[in-house]
C-alpha positions, 0 to 999 in steps of 0.5 A, a space after each residue: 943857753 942863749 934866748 932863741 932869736 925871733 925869726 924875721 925872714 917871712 919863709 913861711 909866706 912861701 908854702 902852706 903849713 899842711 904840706 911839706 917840702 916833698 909836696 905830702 900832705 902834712 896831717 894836722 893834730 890839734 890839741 885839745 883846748 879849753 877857755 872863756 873863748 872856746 866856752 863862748 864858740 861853744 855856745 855859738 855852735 851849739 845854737 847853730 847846729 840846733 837851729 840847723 837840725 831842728 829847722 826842717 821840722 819848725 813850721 809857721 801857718 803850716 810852711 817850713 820855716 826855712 825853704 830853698 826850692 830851686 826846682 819849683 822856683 819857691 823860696 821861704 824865709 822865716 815863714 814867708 814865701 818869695 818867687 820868681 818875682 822877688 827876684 829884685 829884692 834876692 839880686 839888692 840882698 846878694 849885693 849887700 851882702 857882698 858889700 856887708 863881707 868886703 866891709 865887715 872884713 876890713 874891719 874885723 878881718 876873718 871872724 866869720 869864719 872861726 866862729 859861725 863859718 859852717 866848716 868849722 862849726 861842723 869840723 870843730 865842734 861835731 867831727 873832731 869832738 867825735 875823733 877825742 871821744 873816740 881815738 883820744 886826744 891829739 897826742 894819742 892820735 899822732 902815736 896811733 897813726 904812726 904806729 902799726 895796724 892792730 886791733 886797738 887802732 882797727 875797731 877805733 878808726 872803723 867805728 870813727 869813719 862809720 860815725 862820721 858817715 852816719 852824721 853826714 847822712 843825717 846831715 845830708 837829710 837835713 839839706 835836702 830837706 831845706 831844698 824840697 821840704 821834710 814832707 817829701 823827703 820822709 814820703 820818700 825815706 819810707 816809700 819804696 826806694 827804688 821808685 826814687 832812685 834819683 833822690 837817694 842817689 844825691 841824697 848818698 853822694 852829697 853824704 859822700 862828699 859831706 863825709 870826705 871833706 870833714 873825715 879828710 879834706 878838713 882845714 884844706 878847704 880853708 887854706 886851699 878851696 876857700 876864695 874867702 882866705 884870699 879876698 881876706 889878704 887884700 882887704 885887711 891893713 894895720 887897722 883891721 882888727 883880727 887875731 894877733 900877737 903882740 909882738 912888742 911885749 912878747 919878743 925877744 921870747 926865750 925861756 922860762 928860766 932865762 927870763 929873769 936874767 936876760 931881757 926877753 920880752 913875755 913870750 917863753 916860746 913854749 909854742 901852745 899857741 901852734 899845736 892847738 891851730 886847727 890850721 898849723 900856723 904859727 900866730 907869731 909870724 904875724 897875720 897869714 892867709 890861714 888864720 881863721 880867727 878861731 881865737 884857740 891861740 888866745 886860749 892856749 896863750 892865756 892859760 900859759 900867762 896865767 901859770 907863768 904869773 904874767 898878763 893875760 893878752 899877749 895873744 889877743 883881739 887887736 889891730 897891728 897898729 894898736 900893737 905898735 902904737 898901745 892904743 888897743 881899742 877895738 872900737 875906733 872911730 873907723 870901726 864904728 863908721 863902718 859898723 854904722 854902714 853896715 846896720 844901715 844896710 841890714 836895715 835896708 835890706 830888711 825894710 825890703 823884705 818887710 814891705 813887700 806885698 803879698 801881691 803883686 797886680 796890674 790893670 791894663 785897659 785892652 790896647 786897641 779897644 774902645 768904649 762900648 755903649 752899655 744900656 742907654 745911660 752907660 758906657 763900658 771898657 775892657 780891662 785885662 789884670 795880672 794877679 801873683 799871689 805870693 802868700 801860702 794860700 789859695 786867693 780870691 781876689 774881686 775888683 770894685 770901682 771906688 772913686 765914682 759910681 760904677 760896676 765891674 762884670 767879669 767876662 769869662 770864669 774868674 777861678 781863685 789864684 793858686 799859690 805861687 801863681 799868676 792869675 789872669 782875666 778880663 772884665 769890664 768896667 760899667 760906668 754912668 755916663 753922667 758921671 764923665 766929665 771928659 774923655 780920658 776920666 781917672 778913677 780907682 779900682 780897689 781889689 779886696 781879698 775876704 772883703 779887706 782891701 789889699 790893694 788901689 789901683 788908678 787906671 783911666 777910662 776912655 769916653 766920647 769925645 763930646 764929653 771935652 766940650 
């Protein structure tokens, strides 16, 4: 038998692998796959399905430590709250990323989304586990599927569907829960239902939806819905590092039995690497939109090199430049200066955010307003402030001259500054006037919090101006 000719012509760049030639969806059955790869996506998974179900109830001076309440304009991050204005510090974040995902793909191509992409964590690792432990593996599925109706397959499609609709409402509480706080949503799951109509609602529809994408939708999000497949496609190049096949060792494939007697490269066309292909594709063909990098080829190829006695890698981590040229290495002097690039912008980003205040002030001489005589021997202006507080807490925040001998009177009630809010008042500020020396004189005011200083702020105060001379 002749050893099958690799194919060349790129027909396969003309029409998606999950639909066929009449335009039907082509439902996709991936084998199940074990290896190192596999274990270590696991792990990933696992820690962030655990770091995700158990966010709601981790809680840091008693806030969640994770919360994104958009209606109330309060965001918290590992225990620290941001408002409306940290504004500046989510558009530079936004930005980065941005700038973080154009780079990072460059270099290490779709890797985000094989392993920490949230649809194929939830669809790898929660929905298809669930399908092999309930209708088999993806042989038995295909035969059940094709085959007719009768009990076997009725009682495990129905508890299938059901189990996945209970996992998207949990997973469906669990959001909510990061949007307006697992305090508010348990008040709402055990209070009466119908006073809440609007929450569950949104609460069943997102689940609805939660359960169509991962009960049907599946991979199409990744080739059809998904900008990220694209944006990939013009910003890899034959230095990209990715999921690839060496097609220099591997072609021409053919065989087992042949390759003793023909000169055929390592590959024995046994095609384990496109039946465990979450997406159908065929890594052969070399890079396509569809590849999520999931590393399942790596795995399937491997297991196969192993048992045939030949070297593992075939299928592996490396850049088409690296395959042409041999020189496979993943750390190149391009990808350790784009690397750099983007730990320089972690850190940015990250100074950012660890340098901002927990308070955010500003002291204003009334616009307009003069000096007043104070007593015989002092002088006074009017000053108005702002005050954000953008801790967890309730603030009482008092005013005191610091540079040079002096007093502040508050003019009206000066209440605590609620959390999240903007306090505003008025106050005087009472200075000697033996202790200017012209007519615009700067000194400092300090504002302190439980008696520590939180903040120094310098102002001028507006005098006479006889004190020039």
């Amino acid at each position: 038998m002749a050893p099958k000719k690799p194919v060349t012509p790129e027909y396969f760049r003309d029409k998606l692998t999950t639909v066929d030639a009449t335009g039907k969806r082509v439902w996709i059955y991936a084998k199940k796959i074990r290896g190192p790869h596999f274990t270590y996506r696991s792990i990933v998974a696992a820690f962030l399905l655990i770091l995700f179900y158990s966010g709601p109830f981790i809680k840091i001076h008693g806030d969640p430590i994770m919360l994104f309440d958009i209606l109330h304009r309060r965001f918290i991050i590992f225990g620290i709250a941001f408002w409306p204005q940290d504004f500046h510090l989510i558009l530079l974040s936004v930005i980065t990323t941005i700038v973080f995902i154009v780079l990072f793909t460059v270099v290490f191509g779709r890797i985000f989304c094989g392993w920490v992409c949230p649809q194929t964590i939830f669809l790898e690792f929660v929905f298809r586990r669930i399908e092999y432990l309930i209708e088999g593996d993806a042989a038995a599925q295909r035969r059940r599927d094709n085959g007719p109706m009768n009990m076997d397959k009725l009682w495990r499609k129905t508890l299938k569907h059901v189990v996945f609709y209970v996992i998207s409402l949990i997973t469906a509480t669990t959001f909510l829960s990061y949007i307006i706080g697992f305090d508010r949503v348990k008040h709402f799951l055990l209070d009466d239902p119908i006073a809440h109509w609007g929450s569950f609602s949104g609460l069943f529809v997102f689940a609805g939806a939660f359960y169509f994408i991962f009960a049907f939708f599946r991979e199409q999000v990744c080739t059809i819905a998904c900008p990220y497949g694209r944006l990939q496609s013009v910003l890899v190049d034959k230095k990209t590092i990715l999921v690839a096949y060496d097609f220099v060792r591997g072609e021409p494939r053919g065989p087992l039995k042949l390759q003793k007697t023909e000169n055929l490269g390592d590959c024995i066309d046994c095609n384990s690497c496109v039946v465990v292909c979450p997406t159908g594709i065929d890594i052969r063909n070399g890079t396509q939109m569809e590849c999520i990098n999931c590393t399942a080829c790596i795995d399937a190829c491997d297991t196969i090199m192993t048992k045939v006695n030949k070297p593992k890698g075939l299928i592996r981590y490396d850049s088409e430049e690296g395959i042409k040229t041999g020189k496979h290495s993943i750390f190149n002097m391009r990808s350790i200066a784009y690397s750099v690039v983007l730990t320089l912008l972690l850190f940015f980003v990250a100074s950012l955010f660890m340098f901002r205040g927990n308070f955010e002030s500003t002291i204003l001489r009334a616009s307009g307003s003069m000096y007043q005589n104070y007593g015989t021997d002092s002088l006074s202006n009017i000053y108005t402030f702002d005050m954000v507080n953008k801790t967890n807490r309730a603030i009482d925040v008092t005013f005191k001259v610091e540079s040079m001998p002096g007093r502040i009177q508050y003019i009206g009630d000066h209440p605590p500054v609620e959390v999240g809010h903007i306090g505003k008042g008025t106050f005087l500020v009472i200075l000697p006037i033996k202790a200017l020396h012209s007519s615009q004189t700067t000194f400092k005011i300090g504002m302190y919090e439980e008696g520590n200083l939180i903040e120094m702020y310098k102002t001028s105060f507006v005098g006479p101006s006889s004190l020039d001379k």
